[in-house]
C-alpha positions in Angstrom: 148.4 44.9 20.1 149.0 45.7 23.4 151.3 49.3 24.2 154.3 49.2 26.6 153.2 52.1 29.3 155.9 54.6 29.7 158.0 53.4 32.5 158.5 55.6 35.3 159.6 55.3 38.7 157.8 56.3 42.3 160.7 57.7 44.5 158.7 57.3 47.7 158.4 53.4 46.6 162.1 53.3 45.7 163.5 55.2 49.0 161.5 52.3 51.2 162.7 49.9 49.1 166.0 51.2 49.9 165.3 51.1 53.5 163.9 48.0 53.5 166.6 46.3 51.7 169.7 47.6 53.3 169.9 45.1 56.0 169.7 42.3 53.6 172.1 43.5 51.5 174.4 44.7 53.8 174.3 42.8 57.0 172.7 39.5 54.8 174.7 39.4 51.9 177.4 40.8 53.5 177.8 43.3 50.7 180.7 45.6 49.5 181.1 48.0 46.8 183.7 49.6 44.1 183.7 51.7 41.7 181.0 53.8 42.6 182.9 57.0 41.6 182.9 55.7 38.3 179.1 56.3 38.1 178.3 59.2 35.5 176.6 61.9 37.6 174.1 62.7 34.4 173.5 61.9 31.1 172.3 58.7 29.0 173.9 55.8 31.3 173.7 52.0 30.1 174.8 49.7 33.1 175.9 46.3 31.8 176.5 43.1 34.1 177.0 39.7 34.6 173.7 38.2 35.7 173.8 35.2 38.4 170.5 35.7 40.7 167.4 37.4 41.1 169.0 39.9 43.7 171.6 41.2 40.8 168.8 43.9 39.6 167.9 45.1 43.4 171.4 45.1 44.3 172.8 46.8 41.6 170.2 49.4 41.8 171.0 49.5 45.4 174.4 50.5 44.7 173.9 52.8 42.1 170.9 54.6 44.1 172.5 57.4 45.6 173.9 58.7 42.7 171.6 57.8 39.8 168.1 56.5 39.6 168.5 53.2 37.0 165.8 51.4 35.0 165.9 47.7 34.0 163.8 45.1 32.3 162.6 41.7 34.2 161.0 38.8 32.4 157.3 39.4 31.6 156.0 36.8 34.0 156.7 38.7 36.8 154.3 41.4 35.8 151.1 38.8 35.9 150.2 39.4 39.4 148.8 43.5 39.3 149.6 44.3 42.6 153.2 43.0 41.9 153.4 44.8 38.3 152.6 48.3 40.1 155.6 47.3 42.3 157.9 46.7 40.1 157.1 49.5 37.9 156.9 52.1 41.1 160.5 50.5 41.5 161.9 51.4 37.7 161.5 47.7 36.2 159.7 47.0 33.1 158.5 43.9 31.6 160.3 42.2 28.6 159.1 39.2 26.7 162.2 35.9 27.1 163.3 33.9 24.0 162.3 36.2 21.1 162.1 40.3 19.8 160.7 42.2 22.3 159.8 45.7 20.2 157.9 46.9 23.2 161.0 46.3 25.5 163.0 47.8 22.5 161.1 51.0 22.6 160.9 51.5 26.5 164.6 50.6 26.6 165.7 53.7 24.1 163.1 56.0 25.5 164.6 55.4 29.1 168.0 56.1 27.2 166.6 59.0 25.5 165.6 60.6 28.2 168.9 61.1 29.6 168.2 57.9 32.2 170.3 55.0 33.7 169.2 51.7 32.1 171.0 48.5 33.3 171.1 45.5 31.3 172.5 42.0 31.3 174.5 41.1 27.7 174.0 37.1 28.7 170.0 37.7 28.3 169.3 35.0 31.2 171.2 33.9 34.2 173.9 31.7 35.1 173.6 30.5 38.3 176.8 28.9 38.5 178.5 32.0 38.3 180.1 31.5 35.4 180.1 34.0 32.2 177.5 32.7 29.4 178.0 34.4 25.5 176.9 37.8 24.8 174.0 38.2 22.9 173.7 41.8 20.3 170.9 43.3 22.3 173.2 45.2 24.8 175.6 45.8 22.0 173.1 47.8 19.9 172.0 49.9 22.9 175.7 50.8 23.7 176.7 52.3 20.2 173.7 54.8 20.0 175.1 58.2 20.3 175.9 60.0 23.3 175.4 56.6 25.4 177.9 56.0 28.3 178.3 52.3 28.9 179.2 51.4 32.1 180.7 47.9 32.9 179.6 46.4 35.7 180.8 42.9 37.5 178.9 41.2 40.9 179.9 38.0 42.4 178.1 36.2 45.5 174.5 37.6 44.8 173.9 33.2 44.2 175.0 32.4 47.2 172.8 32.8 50.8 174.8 35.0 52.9 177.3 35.6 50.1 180.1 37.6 50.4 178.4 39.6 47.5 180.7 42.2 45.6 180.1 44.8 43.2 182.9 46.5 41.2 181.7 49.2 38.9 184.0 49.9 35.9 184.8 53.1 33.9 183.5 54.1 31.0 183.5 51.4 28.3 184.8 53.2 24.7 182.9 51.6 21.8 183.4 54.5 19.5 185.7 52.4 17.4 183.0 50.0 16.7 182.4 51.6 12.7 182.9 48.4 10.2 180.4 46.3 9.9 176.7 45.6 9.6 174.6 46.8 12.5 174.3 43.2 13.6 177.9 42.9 13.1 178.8 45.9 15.1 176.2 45.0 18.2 177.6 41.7 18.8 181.1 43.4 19.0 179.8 45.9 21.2 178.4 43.2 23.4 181.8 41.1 23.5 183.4 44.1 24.5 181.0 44.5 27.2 181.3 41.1 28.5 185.5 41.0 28.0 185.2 44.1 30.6 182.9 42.5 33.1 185.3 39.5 33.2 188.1 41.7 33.3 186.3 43.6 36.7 185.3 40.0 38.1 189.2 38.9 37.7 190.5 41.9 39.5 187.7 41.5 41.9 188.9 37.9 42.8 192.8 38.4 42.5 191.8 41.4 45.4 189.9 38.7 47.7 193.0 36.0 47.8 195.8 38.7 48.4 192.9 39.3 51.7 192.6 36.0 52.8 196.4 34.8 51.6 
């Protein structure tokens, strides 16, 4: 049985990244940000979004950057190549197997959490290219009602289209503290509603605020 290696991050690889990537994002995708005040400035953070491209992880992380280092999990295959696994571990992702219970992924996941860290995760599980919100699965859920973890919301639009527009819109703090009745399974897939009801709600506002622009 293979172990999941503790999953850090190399700044140096992450500040180039940075470097590198802020043309694409900003001049390419024509990206704009809100929210970011609403970023917790310590603490156990769990970022959760709405997940329509491969560039949703990098940008979000991009956003989030100057305030917080943040952690996320990317499908398994990706890792295959060793050069490319030392990448995107230097750059805070770590591998999680699609389609089943990853207790690996599980364990990285609360250790990054543990550890006071910023994890972001997508409730959907996969992507929806179409842009369009797909049902939230208990994973993110069960993550966001351990104690003393802030959930974040977190809505982006644009990322699946070349040249975009892109937008992020960064929510407050997501209060799942209510969440008491209920098996665990119960109570996760409540938790992960919620999550996804608040990224809809961010992704509504986001688009009422773009046709009072162009009206």
């Amino acid at each position: 049985m293979s172990t999941q290696p503790e999953v850090s991050m190399n700044m140096a690889v992450r500040n180039l990244a940075r470097v590198l990537l802020a043309p694409v994002f900003w001049l390419g995708f024509r990206l704009r940000c809100r929210g970011t005040e609403n970023i917790p400035p310590s603490g156990a953070v769990l970022f959760v979004a709405n997940h329509i491209s491969m560039w949703d992880p990098p940008m979000i992380g991009f956003v989030i950057a100057p305030r917080r280092r943040m952690f996320f999990m990317a499908k398994r295959e990706l890792f295959a190549n060793p050069i490319a696994a030392k990448v995107f571990r230097a750059g805070g992702a770590f591998p999680v197997e699609r389609g089943g219970v990853d207790r690996e992924a599980i364990r990285a996941a609360r250790d990054i959490l543990g550890r006071g860290e910023a994890l972001l995760m997508f409730p959907e599980g996969t992507r929806y290219r179409n842009g369009e919100l797909g049902p939230a699965m208990p994973g993110a859920g069960a993550f966001g009602l351990a104690d003393d973890v802030q959930v974040i919301p977190v809505a982006i639009s644009g990322s699946n289209r070349r040249f975009g527009p892109a937008s992020i819109t960064i929510g407050g703090r997501l209060d799942l503290s209510d969440i008491t009745t209920g098996s665990r399974a119960e109570r996760s897939q409540i938790a992960a509603d919620r999550m996804m009801g608040a990224i809809a709600a961010l992704l509504e506002r986001d688009r009422q605020r773009r046709n009072v622009v162009s009206a």
